[in-house]
N, C-alpha and C positions, 0 to 999 in steps of 0.2 A: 504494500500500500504506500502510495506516494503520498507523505506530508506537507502540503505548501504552507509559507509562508503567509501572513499579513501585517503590512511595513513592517516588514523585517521580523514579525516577532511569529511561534506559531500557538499560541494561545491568545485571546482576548480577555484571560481574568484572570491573569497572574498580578496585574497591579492590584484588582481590590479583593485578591486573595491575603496579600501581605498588607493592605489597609486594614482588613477586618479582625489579619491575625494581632499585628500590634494595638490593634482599639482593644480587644482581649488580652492582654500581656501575657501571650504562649508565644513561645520557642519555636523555632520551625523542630526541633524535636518534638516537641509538647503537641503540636498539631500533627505530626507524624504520628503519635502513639495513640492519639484521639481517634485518627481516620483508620489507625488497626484495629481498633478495638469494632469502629464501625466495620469491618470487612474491605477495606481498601490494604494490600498490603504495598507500603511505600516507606522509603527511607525520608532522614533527612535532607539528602542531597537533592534527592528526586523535586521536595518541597523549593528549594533553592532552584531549582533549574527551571521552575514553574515558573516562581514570580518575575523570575526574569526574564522568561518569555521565552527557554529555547526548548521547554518539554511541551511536548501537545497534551493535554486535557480532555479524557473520554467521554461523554456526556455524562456513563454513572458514576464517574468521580466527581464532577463536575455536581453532583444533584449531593451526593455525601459531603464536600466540602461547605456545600451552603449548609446543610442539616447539622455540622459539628460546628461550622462559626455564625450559626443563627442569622442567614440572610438568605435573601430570596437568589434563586438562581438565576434571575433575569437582573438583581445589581450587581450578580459578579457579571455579569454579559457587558453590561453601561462600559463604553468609553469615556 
């Protein structure tokens, strides 16, 4: 499967993934062990690679990260 890009990044909520982790004072650890617990298995680096835009984001991760940092999955969507 080929991944593209969008300007430059390949996710669009890696920024208000680490908005919502810091408005929660968790650790890209502390949200790693959150989203195990929910059934996502990911490291911390993986978390780190997110925010910054170079890991892709599968839709049910994407529905688990809103459910462990309490936001809708369409403000992690917002630009």
């Amino acid at each position: 499967m080929k991944i593209y890009t969008y300007k430059g990044k390949k996710n669009l909520c890696g920024e208000r993934i680490r908005e919502a982790r810091l408005k929660q004072r968790l650790s890209q650890s502390d949200l790693a062990a959150q989203l195990q617990i929910a059934g996502i298995t990911i490291e911390r680096d993986s978390i780190s690679r997110i925010e910054i835009g170079t890991r892709f984001v599968p839709d049910y991760e994407l529905k688990i990260f809103a459910k462990v940092l309490k936001v809708t999955v369409e403000w992690l969507l917002e630009e």
